[in-house]
C-alpha positions in Angstrom: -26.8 -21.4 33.8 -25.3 -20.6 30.6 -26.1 -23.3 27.9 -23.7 -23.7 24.4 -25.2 -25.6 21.6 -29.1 -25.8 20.4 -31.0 -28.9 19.1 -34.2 -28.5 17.6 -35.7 -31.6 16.4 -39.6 -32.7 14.3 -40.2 -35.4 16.6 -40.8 -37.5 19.8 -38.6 -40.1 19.0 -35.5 -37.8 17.6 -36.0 -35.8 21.1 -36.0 -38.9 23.0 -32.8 -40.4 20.8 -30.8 -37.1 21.6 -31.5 -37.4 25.4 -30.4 -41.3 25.9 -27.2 -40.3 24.1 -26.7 -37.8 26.7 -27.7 -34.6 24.5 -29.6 -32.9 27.3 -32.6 -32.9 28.6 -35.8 -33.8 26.6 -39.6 -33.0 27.2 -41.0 -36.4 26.7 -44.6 -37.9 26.9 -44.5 -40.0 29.9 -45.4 -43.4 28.6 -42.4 -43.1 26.7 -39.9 -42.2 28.7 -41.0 -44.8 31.5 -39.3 -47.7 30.1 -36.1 -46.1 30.3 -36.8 -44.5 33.3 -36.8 -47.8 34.8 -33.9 -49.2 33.2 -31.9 -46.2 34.3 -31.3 -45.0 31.1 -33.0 -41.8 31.7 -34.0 -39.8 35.2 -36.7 -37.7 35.9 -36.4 -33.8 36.3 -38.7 -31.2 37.1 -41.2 -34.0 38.5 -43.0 -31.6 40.7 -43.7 -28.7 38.0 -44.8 -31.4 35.5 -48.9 -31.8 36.2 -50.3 -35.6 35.3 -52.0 -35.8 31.9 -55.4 -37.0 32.0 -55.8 -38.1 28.3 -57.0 -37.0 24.9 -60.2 -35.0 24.9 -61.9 -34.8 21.2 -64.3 -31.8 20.8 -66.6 -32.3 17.8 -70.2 -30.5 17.0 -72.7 -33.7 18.3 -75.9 -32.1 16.2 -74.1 -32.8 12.9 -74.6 -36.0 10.7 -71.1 -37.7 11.6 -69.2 -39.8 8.9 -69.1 -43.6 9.1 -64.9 -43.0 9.1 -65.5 -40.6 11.8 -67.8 -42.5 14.1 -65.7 -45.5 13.5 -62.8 -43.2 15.1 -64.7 -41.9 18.1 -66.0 -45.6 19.1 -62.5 -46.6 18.8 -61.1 -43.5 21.2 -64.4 -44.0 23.5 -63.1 -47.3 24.4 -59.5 -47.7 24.3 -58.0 -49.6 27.4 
């Protein structure tokens, strides 16, 4: 399929903007597309080539003294709902 026209945008929200209005199709986190998934503002394509995301992993050395800031952060991550 031969495509005219190119969009290149910094952000989620700009990408997800473009794609309500009907700009094309947008490669979107899931949590934020759902809403308007459900309102029928947007549909899903590609479902079955797009793998589910388990979450954020953070790598970080264990055997170093860790910032107050830092551990603050990682508490915080660790126990999101």
């Amino acid at each position: 399929m031969r495509v005219e026209g190119q969009l290149t945008f910094n952000g989620t929200s700009q990408r997800l903007n473009a794609a309500l209005a009907g700009l094309g199709v947008a490669y979107l986190p899931e949590d934020l597309a759902l809403p308007h998934i459900a309102a029928g503002r947007l549909i899903r394509v590609l479902e079955d080539w797009c793998p589910p995301y388990p979450g954020y992993h953070l790598y970080y050395p264990s055997r170093r003294q860790a910032s107050s800031a830092f551990t603050v952060l990682v508490d915080a991550l660790r126990y999101r709902p």
